[in-house]
N, C-alpha and C positions, 0 to 999 in steps of 0.2 A: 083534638084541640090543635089549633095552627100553633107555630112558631109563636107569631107574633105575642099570642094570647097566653103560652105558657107562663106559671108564675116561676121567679129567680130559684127558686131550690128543685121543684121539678125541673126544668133545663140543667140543672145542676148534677142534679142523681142522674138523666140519662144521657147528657154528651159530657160531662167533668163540668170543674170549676172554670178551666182554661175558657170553655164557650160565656161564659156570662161578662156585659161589656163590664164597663165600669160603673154605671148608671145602676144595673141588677145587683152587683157584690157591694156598692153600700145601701141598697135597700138590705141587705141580707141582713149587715153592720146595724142598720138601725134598727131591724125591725118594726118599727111604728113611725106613724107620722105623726101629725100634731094637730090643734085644734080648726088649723087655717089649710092646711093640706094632708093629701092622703102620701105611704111609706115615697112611691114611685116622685111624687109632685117635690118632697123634699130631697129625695136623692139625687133626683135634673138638678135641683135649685145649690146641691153640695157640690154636684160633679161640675156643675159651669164654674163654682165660683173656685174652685181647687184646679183649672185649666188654666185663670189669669193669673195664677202667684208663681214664682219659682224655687220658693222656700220653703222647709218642712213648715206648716204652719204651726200658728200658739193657739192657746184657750181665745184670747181676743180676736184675732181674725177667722175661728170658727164662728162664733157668737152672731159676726156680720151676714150669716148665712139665714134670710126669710125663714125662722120654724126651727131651725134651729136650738135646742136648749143647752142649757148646762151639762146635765148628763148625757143625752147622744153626743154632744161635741168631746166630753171625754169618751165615751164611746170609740170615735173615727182617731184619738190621738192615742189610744191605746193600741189599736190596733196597727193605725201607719208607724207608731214606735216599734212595734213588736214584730212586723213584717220586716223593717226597715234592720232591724238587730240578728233578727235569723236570718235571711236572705246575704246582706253583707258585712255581718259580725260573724259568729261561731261556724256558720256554712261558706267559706270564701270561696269565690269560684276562680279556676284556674283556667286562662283560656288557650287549650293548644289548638282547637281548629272552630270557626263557624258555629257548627253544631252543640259547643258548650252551652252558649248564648240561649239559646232557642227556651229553652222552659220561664228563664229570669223574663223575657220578650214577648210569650204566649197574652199577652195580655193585648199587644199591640192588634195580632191578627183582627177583631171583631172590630178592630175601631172605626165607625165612620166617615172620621176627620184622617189625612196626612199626618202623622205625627212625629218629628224629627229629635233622635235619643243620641246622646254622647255618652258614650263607656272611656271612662279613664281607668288605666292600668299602668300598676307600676312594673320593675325593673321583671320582675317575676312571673309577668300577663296574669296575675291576678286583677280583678276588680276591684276598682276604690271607689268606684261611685257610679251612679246612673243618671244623669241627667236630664230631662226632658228641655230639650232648646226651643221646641218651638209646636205648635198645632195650627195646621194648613185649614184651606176650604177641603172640598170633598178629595178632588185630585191634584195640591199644590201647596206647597208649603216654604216661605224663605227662610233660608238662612244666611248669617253674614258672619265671615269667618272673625269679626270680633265678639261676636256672642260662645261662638264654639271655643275660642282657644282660652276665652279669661276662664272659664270653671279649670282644663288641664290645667293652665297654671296654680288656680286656687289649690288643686289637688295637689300638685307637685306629680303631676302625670309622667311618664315616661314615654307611653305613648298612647293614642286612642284609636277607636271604634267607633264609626258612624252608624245609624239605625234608623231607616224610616220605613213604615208600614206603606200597601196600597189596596187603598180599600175598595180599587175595584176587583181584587183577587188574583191579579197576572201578577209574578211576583218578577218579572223582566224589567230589566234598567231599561229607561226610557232615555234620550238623549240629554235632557236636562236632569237626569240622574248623573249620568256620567259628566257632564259639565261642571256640576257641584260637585264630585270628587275629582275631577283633576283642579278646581280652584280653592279646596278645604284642604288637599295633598300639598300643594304648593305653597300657602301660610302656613301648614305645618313644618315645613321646610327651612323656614325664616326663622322660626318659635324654638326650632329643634326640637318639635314634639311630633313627630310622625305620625300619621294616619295610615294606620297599617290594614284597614279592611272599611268596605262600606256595605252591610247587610241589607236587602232587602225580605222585611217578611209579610206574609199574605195569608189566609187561608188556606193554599196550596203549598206551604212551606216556606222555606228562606234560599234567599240565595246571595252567595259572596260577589260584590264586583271584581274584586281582588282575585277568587279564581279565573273568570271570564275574562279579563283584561289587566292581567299581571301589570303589563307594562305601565298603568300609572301609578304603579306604589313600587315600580322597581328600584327609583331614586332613592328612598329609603331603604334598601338594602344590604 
């Protein structure tokens, strides 16, 4: 059986959870579809409409989701509650190098779309939150340093973590890679919330801008 054709839990048992996009892990979530679509049809129709919102969502703006019921929609809020409480309640992650990150981000590597992630951390480089700022075309995605720095402040951040995937799999800063951290670096600057790293990760792994090119985060120092 190809790739394409495997069903979400065999892909599961043979390369881990990490490989399933997002589209497969709430088909998992739901297991069934509904009278109007099959599990896969409602899972696109869950995953597109939880890409335009930026908020944990409620029972109400589940509901708005084509097939969606009552019960699966508690379903997806039980579960994004209970991921959302292990992940950054009782499990806190503390970030001394890059490589913490990488498990909490595994989800980024499959992704299709560009997708640009804010880690806020306080005084401690513990995690306060994860943000998803933005989701690009295939290879490009904007950002504008007033969307990035109002959630640090919302957090009372000490300082942040930039995060974008490239889902053609080179996981190399591109020049407008590094254009966007030295101009996210330098509103950090202004904010006094510093941008202490910009990861890129890929199927190939991750990599720090910050180790390749110290000298744009040496200001923050």
């Amino acid at each position: 059986m190809s790739e394409e054709n495997k069903l979400p839990r065999e892909k599961m048992q043979e390369r881990g959870v990490e490989a399933l996009n997002n589209e497969e892990l709430l088909a998992l979530v739901l297991g069934s579809g509904c009278s109007s679509c099959d599990v896969f049809q409602l899972s696109r129709n869950l995953s597109d409409y939880l890409a335009t919102i930026s908020e944990f969502p409620t029972m109400k703006d589940l509901l708005k989701v084509r097939g969606l019921g009552r019960a699966k929609a508690s379903k997806v809020l039980a579960c994004l509650e209970l991921s959302s409480r292990y992940m950054l309640g009782a499990r806190t992650i503390s970030v001394t190098k890059p490589e913490d990150l990488e498990s909490r981000l595994s989800y980024l590597k499959y992704e299709n779309q560009e997708h640009m992630v804010l880690i806020t951390l306080n005084s401690s480089n513990v995690v306060i939150n994860v943000h998803e700022l933005t989701t690009g075309l295939v290879n490009q995605t904007l950002v504008h340093p007033r969307e990035t720095f109002i959630h640090a402040i919302g957090d009372r951040a000490v300082s942040v973590i930039l995060v974008h995937n490239h889902p053609s799999g080179s996981s190399e800063p591109s020049m407008e890679d590094l254009h966007l951290t030295k101009t996210l670096c330098a509103a950090g600057k202004i904010v006094q919330i510093p941008v202490i790293d910009h990861l890129i990760i890929s199927r190939r792994g991750l990599t720090s801008i910050c180790r390749l090119y110290p000298e744009l985060f040496e200001k923050f120092l």
